[in-house]
Steps between C-alpha positions, in 0.01 A plus 500: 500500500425167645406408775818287626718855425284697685476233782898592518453868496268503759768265716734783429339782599413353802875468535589857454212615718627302810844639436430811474294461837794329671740760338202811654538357840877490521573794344546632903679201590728608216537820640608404876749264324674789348518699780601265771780408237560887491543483851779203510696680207524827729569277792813319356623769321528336150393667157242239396313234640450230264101369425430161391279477176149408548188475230293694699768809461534415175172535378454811762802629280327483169211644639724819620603478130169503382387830720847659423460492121161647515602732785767623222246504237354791666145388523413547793507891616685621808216542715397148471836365552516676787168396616626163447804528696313664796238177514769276469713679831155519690455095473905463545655463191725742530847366296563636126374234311166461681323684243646391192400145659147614537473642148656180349241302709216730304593430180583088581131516640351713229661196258434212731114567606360523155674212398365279781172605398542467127535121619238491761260654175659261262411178679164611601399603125393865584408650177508875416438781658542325839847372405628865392340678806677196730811586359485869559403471853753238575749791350378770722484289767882377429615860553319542834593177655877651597347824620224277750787300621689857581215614685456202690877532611484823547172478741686229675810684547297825622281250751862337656626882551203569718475222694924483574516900537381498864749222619771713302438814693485308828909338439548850353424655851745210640740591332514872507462472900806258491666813316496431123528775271174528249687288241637279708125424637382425162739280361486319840125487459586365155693209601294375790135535352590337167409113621159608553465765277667561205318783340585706819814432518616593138314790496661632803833357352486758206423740721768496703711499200332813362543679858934413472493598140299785442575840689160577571371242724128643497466379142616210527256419790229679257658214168341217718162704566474524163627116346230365704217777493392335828339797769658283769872532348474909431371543873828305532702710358389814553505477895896387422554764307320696738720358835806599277440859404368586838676323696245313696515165645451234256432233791241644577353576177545109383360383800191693449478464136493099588258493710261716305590258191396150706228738627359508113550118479313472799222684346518349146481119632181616711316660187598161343385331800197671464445405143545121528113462622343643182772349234417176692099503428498412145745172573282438766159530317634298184712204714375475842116560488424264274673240664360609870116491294615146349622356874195672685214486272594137297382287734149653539482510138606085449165470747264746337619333135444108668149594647410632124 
């Protein structure tokens, strides 16, 4: 191989690795597109909503392909599809074709990384064993890329739920003191808290559609405990589950469950608070003694030095 070709092969797969970043952060975008266009075809009343054609779909298409082929190929056992699909939901991919995306991305990745650093090795002349044992962690690390971008989503996802859930439960004791119905509450909740936070608002979107669709509303309060995993969202839904077997007020209980919930805030910005001192020595030894020791002690020095 010379060094011209892999010159161009390097170019290339620094080509497919921005796409596929571009295509990794859009893949939500994607997502809301669909479902606000959902929205406008129940709206009007028509059978199908027509979608422009767009690169980035169509190369989010061949990935589905990709994952769907070796989702059919019956590789991967049911357990870990299911694992897979349960990741995916908690970081908000929750549409059909999220995970056949994600496994296409794996095996694009698993092709793209090593080939990125078969050029990176070729140009710098690494000789064997180095080259080989490059290679194979380039692989491995091609088929965990996908799965650290999913946990990154899904972290961020889980971190927007807790911060929006207390502002929820406040317009959700609004609005069941104006005399809303449960469901009513929630999709009401939905529509107003989605500006500032989306994550809150379609999770308590699908759960309003579980609680009209399914007959027992207790699990489908207990579906969104369990998509996120979150302690906050099962507390959630059990007092609402609670308030609707019993009977009890669920002003009441929302109201307190809020205030309880900024309560923990509250106390988790104050432990961080309290941290900032000691995370804030080692900057300050490395950056801002040396300079204080170079402004207070230079000039004495320049003397002592000129008297030598």
């Amino acid at each position: 191989m010379t060094r011209e070709l892999a010159i161009v092969m390097l170019l290339a797969g620094m080509v497919l690795a921005l796409v596929g970043l571009v295509l990794a952060r859009t893949l939500r975008d994607e997502q809301r597109v669909a479902m606000r266009l959902l929205a406008v075809q129940r709206s009007v009343g028509v059978d199908q909503v027509a979608v422009p054609w767009s690169f980035r779909r169509a190369v989010l298409q061949g990935f589905g392909h990709l994952g769907s082929a070796l989702t059919r190929a019956g590789i991967l056992s049911p357990r870990t599809v299911a694992d897979l699909e349960q990741t995916l939901s908690a970081a908000g991919f929750r549409s059909s074709g999220a995970l056949p995306v994600f496994l296409g991305a794996k095996i694009v990745m698993l092709v793209a990384v090593p080939l990125f650093v078969f050029v990176l090795v070729t140009v710098a002349e690494v000789q064997q064993p180095m080259k080989g044992m490059l290679l194979a962690m380039a692989a491995v690390a091609g088929m965990l890329i996908p799965d650290f971008v999913a946990k990154r989503l899904r972290k961020r996802y889980l971190k927007e739920l807790e911060q929006g859930l207390p502002d929820a439960l406040d317009l959700m004791v609004i609005c069941t003191e104006a005399g809303l119905s449960l469901e009513g509450a929630i999709d009401r909740v939905a529509v107003e808290i989605a500006p500032a936070n989306r994550s809150i608002a379609a999770e308590l979107s699908l759960c309003g559609s579980e609680l009209r669709i399914l007959a027992d509303r207790r699990a489908a309060l207990m579906n969104m405990a369990e998509r996120t995993r979150l302690d906050v969202m099962r507390r959630v839904a059990v007092m609402l589950a609670q308030s609707l077997q019993f009977g009890t007020p669920i002003t009441v209980a929302l109201r307190t469950l809020s205030h309880e919930m900024r309560g923990e805030q509250l106390t988790r910005f104050e432990a961080r608070a309290a941290r900032l001192p000691v995370l804030l020595t080692v900057p300050m030894i490395v950056f801002i003694l040396p300079t204080l020791f170079l402004v207070v002690g230079g000039p004495a020095i320049l003397q002592v030095l000129r008297s030598w």
